[in-house]
C-alpha positions, 0 to 999 in steps of 0.5 A: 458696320460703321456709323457715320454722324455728322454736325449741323451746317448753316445755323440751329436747324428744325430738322425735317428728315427723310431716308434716301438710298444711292447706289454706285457711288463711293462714301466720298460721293454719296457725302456730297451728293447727299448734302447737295440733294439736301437742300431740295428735299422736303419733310415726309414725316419718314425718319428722324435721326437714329430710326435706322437700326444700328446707328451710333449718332453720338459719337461726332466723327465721320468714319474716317471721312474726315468730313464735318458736315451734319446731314443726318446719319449714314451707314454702310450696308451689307449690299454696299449701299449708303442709306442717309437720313438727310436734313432740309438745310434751309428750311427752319433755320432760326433767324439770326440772334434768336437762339438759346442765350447759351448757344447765341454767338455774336459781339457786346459794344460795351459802353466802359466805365472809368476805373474798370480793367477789360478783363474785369469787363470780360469776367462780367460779361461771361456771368451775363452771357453764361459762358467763359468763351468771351474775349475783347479786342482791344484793351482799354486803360482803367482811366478810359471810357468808351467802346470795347468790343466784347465777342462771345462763343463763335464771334470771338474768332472775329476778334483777331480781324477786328483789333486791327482795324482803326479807332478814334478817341476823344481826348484832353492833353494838358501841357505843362506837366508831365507823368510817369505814366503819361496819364493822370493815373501816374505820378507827376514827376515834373512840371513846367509853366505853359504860359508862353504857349501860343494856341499857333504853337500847338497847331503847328507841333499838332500838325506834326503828329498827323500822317505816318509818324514813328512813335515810341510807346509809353513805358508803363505799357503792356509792350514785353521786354525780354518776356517782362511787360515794361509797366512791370519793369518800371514799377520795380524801378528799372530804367526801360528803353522801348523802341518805336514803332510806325503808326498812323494817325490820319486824324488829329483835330483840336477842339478847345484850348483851355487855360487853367491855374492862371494860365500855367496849366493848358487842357487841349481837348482833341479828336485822334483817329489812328491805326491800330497800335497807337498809344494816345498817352504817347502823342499827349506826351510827345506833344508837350516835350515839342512844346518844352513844357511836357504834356500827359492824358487827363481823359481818354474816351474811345469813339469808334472801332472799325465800322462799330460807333460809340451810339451802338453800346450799352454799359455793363447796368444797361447789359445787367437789365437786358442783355443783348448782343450784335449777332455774328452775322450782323457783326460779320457784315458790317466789318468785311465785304460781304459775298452770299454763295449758293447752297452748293457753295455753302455745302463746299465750304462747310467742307472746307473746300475752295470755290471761285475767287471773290475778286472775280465777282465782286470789287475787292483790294488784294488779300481782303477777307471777305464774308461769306453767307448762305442764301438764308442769311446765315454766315458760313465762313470768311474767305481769301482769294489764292489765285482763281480760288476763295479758300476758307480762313474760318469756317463758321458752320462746320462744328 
């Protein structure tokens, strides 16, 4: 006979089981009534997964169903009958970041140290969370401090949503020389006297940089030239032509204006908020040639990233004495609109079937990504509306 075993559906579950028989209904129907019935049911103390007698709960499929929802076990029996042993799929659902660190998912803000690489941040964080499925979103330069957000097991689905979103750094650009690199990490190649720069000059070039502009990316950057990254063209001596690109910088405010070795050298300290894909190195830069005196990075410290602020972080020696992370479905609510379907809904999605669009109920732009959660709470997937329907664009509950 085959077996039928299925996976968990909305989060780490306290399984209450009982057996169920129905009749008259194909495998495909008995599936779904039996996960909806789920939901209302009860525990009776009847069974728990495998009292049934010739049952192979550990082989993960589905009998060919091609379903991926855990509601217990099934099998065929001689008489056509489905017998499920189903799980209550609200009841003993753990609150969300409460599980075992080892099956915990959700995002670290890492407070970045200077001279650290994001990948160096990465190896770290997978020893403290005891896991390698950790990436970020978004690499930091060695120079720079700041936010970086870190996503362990399931969160790092999230990452491809978030390295789109806008970000704000604090910044110092000196005038009156200029970098290699276009930062202090890089060697000076030349250097102009600034002292005949007006605090009005830098206000009006500064101006300039606001709004859509066209920016063309430092040359050591990780940007690939014919499948050759441009820091390692330069390095080797080779002469690089990066093309520009559109970015958007909505703010650029100037704090301070400081002069320095007798008033040859200016600091500007400056807030950026800018679409993804800007490189700060560069606006320093293109300040300082629209000034005629050239300019690069002397700090760089990276704010926000999308809704997640610097005050949310911790360093990596503050994550070493108590590791902690933003559960996924904190990190979900705070980054897409969020829409809580109902157990019938949720069991369709963990399905990856469509349910009513999310604009028809909720004030949402055109194509905007929406997350879903389950009446306890529990994220269910992220959703995009085609027409009258919200498909899934990632599924969260279905292993």
């Amino acid at each position: 006979m085959p077996a039928v075993s299925v996976l968990p559906v909305l989060g780490k579950l306290s399984w209450s089981i009982r057996c169920r028989k129905l009749d008259g209904l194909d495998t495909q129907q008995n599936f779904s009534q039996a996960c909806r019935e789920a939901a209302s049911w009860r525990a009776c103390g009847c069974h728990a997964p495998g009292a049934v007698a010739g049952h192979d709960h550990g082989t993960g499929s589905s009998a060919g169903t091609g379903l991926g929802l855990y509601v217990g076990s099934a099998t065929l029996g001689t008489c056509g009958r489905l017998i499920f042993c189903a799980a209550h799929i609200l009841e003993g659902v753990s609150k969300a970041g409460q599980n075992t660190q080892e099956q915990a998912s959700g995002l670290v803000l890492v407070d970045k140290d200077q001279g650290m690489t994001s990948h160096d941040v990465v190896g770290r964080i997978r020893r403290l969370a005891g896991t390698r499925k950790v990436g970020h979103a978004g690499t930091l330069d060695p120079m720079a401090t700041g936010v970086l957000v870190v996503g362990v097991n399931k969160a790092t689905r999230l990452l491809t949503y978030i390295v789109g979103h806008d970000k704000t750094y604090t910044a110092t650009i000196r005038l009156g020389q200029n970098t290699v690199t276009d930062d202090a990490e890089g060697e000076i190649i030349s250097e102009r006297i600034a002292a005949a720069v007006m605090d009005e000059d830098i206000e009006r070039e500064v101006a300039k940089l606001r709004g859509d502009i066209e920016q063309v990316p430092s040359q050591v950057s990780a940007i690939k030239v014919d499948g050759k990254r441009s820091y390692a063209r330069v390095r080797a001596g080779e002469q690089v032509e990066l093309k520009s690109r559109p970015v958007t910088i909505s703010r650029f405010d100037i704090h301070e204006i400081r002069r320095e070795n007798g008033g040859k050298i200016l600091d500007v300290d400056v807030t950026v908020s800018c679409s993804s894909g800007t490189y700060i190195r560069a606006l320093a830069r293109d300040l300082g040639e629209a000034l005629d005196v050239g300019g690069h990075l002397t700090a760089l410290r990276r704010t926000e990233v999308g809704p997640y602020k610097i005050d949310l972080t911790r360093t990596l020696e503050q994550l070493a004495e108590e590791f902690t992370m933003l559960p996924i479905e904190k990190a979900a609510a705070a980054l897409f609109p969020n829409r809580t379907v109902s157990v019938d809904e949720a069991i369709e999605l963990s399905f990856g079937r469509t349910i009513p669009a999310s604009h028809l109920s909720m004030d949402i732009e055109p194509g905007q990504t929406v997350a879903a959660f389950a009446p306890n709470g529990v994220l269910v997937a992220l959703l995009e509306d085609k027409g009258d329907k919200a498909r899934t664009a990632l599924v969260f509950t279905a292993k």
